[in-house]
Each structure stands twice: as structure tokens, then as C-alpha cells.
N, C-alpha and C positions, 0 to 999 in steps of 0.2 A: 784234324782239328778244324773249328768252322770258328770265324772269327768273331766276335762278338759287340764289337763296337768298331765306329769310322776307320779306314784306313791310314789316316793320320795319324792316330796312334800308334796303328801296329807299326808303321815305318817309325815312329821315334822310338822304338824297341828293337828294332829291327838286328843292330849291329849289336846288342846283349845275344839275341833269340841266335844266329847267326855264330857270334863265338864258342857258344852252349850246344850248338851240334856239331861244330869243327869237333869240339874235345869230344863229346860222344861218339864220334867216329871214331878219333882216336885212340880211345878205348875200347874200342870194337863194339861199342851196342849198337851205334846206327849205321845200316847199311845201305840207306837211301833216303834221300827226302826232296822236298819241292811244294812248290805252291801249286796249288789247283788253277785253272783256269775256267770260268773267271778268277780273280784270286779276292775269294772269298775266304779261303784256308786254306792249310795245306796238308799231306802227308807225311808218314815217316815213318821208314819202315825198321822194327827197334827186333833186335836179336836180346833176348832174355831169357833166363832160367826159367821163368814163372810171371803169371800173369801180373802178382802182385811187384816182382821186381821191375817189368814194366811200368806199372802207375807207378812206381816211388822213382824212375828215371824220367818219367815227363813230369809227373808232379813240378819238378826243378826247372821245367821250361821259364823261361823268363817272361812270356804272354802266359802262360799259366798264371807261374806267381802272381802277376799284375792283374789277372782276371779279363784280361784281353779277350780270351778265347775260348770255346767248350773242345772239350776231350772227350771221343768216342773212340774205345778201344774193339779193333774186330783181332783176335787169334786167327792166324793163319798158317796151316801145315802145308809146306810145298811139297807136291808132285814129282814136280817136274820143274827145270832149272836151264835159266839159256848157262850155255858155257861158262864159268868163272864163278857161276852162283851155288854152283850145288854141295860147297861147302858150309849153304846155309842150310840146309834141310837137317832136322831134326837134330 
């Protein structure tokens, strides 16, 4: 995601955006995320059935909801996997 308005905002969001991928983890969709540097946006990288059950898990972002930020979705098929990951392929 690339943020879309001042950074001041996206940190008074911040600890919503924050809780909302603790539980996505927890639920096993997200398997990594982080800000970009510069942090202009960030990543996250979302384990799904389908593309569209992707969008309808970030849909729920809380910088989504609020318009904070654009959503560009790339599908990614892994390769190849460091150690611990390759439970994520396919």
C-alpha cells in the first residue's frame, strides 16, 4: 500500500491498522508485513485462497476503511523458500 495522505494521520491510525494485522496473523492470513522505507507505505504479505479473498481481507484494513492509503495487489507464487517458509508455497 502507498499512503495517501500526511503521515500524521496514518500514525493516529496507526494502533487500529496495528491490531488488525496482529489478528490477521493470528489467523493465519498475514505472514509478514512492514513499512517501506522511506515509509511512504507499506507491505504485507497475505496468504489466501483467492485473489478476491484477498481484497475482501485488506478491504478491512483500517487505513483502507479511512481512505488513508491506495491498495495495489501483486499475486505471488513462491519458488523457492528460506527455511520455515516453505509451508507457504502453494
Amino acid at each position: 500500500m502507498t499512503y495517501s495522505v500526511p503521515i500524521e494521520r496514518i500514525d493516529a491510525v496507526l494502533a487500529d491498522h496495528l491490531a488488525w494485522l496482529k489478528a490477521g496473523h493470528e489467523a493465519g492470513h498475514f505472514i509478514a508485513w512492514g513499512p517501506r522505507e522511506p515509509r511512504d507505505g507499506g507491505l504485507i504479505f497475505v496468504k489466501a485462497g483467492s485473489r478476491a479473498e484477498a481484497e475482501r481481507m485488506l478491504a478491512s484494513d483500517p487505513f483502507i476503511m479511512h481512505g488513508l492509503a491506495d491498495l495495489a495487489i501483486t499475486e505471488w507464487i513462491p519458488r523457492m523458500a528460506f527455511p520455515g517458509l516453505e509451508a507457504f508455497n502453494g
